[in-house]
C-alpha positions as CSV (number, residue, x, y, z in Angstrom):
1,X,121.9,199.4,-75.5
2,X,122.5,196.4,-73.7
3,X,120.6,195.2,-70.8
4,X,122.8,195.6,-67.5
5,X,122.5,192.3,-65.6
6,X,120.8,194.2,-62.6
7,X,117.8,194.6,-65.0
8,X,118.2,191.3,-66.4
9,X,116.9,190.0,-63.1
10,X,115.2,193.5,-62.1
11,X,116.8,193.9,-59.3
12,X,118.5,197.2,-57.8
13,X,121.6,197.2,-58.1
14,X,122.0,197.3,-53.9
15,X,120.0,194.5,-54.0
16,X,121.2,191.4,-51.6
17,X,121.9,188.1,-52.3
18,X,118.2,186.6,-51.5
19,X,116.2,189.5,-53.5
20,X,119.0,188.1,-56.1
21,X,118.0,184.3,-56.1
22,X,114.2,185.0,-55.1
23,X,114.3,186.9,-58.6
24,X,116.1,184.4,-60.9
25,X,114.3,181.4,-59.4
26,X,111.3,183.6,-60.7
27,X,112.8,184.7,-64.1
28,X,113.9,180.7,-64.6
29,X,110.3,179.5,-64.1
30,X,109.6,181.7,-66.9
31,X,112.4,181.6,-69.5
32,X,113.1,177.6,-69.0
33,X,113.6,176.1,-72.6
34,X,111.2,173.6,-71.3
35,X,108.5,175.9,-70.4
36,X,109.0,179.1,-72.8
37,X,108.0,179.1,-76.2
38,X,109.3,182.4,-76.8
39,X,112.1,182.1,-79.7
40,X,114.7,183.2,-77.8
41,X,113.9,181.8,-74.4
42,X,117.4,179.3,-74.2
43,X,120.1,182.4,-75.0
44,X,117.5,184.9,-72.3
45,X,117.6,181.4,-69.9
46,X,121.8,181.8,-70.0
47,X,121.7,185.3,-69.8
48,X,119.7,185.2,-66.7
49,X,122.0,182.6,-65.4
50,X,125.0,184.6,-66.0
51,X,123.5,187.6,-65.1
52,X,123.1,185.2,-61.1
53,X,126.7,184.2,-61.0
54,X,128.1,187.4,-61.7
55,X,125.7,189.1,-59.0
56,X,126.0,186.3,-56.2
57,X,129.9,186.4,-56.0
58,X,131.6,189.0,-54.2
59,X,134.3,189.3,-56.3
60,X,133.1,189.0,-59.7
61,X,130.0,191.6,-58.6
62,X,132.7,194.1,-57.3
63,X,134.7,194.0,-60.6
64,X,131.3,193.9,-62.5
65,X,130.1,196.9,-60.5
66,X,133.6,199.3,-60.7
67,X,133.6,197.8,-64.8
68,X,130.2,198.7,-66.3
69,X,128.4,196.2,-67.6
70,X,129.7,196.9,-71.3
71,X,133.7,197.0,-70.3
72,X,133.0,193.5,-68.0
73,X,131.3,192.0,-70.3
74,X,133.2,193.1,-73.7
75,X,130.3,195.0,-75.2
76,X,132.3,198.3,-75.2
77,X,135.0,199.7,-76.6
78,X,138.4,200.0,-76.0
79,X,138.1,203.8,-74.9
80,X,140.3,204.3,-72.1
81,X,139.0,202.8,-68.3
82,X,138.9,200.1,-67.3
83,X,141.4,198.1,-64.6
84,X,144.1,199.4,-63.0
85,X,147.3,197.0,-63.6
86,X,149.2,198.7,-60.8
């Protein structure tokens, strides 16, 4: 299963905007290309920075949030759901 992008940055998912910065500027420290030497620290590094866009704009979080994280993000199937095109 596929990490949401609330636990990408482990933060709840009614967490605000600063608990969502304070927590990638944390995770970025970590994960940095420049810094990490774990093997996959540059795809985790865009992961975590896509996982901060997504979560710090209204309107992409709302969509993200009434999606699932496998529908937004194209990790699930194409089983019925998904958005309205009334």
């Amino acid at each position: 299963m596929t990490e949401t992008y609330y636990e990408v940055l482990g933060v709840d998912p009614d967490a605000d905007e600063e608990e969502i910065e304070s927590a990638y500027r944390s995770l970025i420290h970590e994960w940095h290309p420049d810094v990490s030497d774990h093997p996959d620290a540059r795809e985790h590094f865009l992961l975590i920075k896509e996982a901060r866009e997504v979560l710090t704009d209204d309107a992409e979080r709302k969509r993200y949030d009434r999606l699932g994280h496998a529908e937004y993000t194209g990790d699930g199937s194409a089983t019925g759901g998904g958005e309205s095109t009334d």
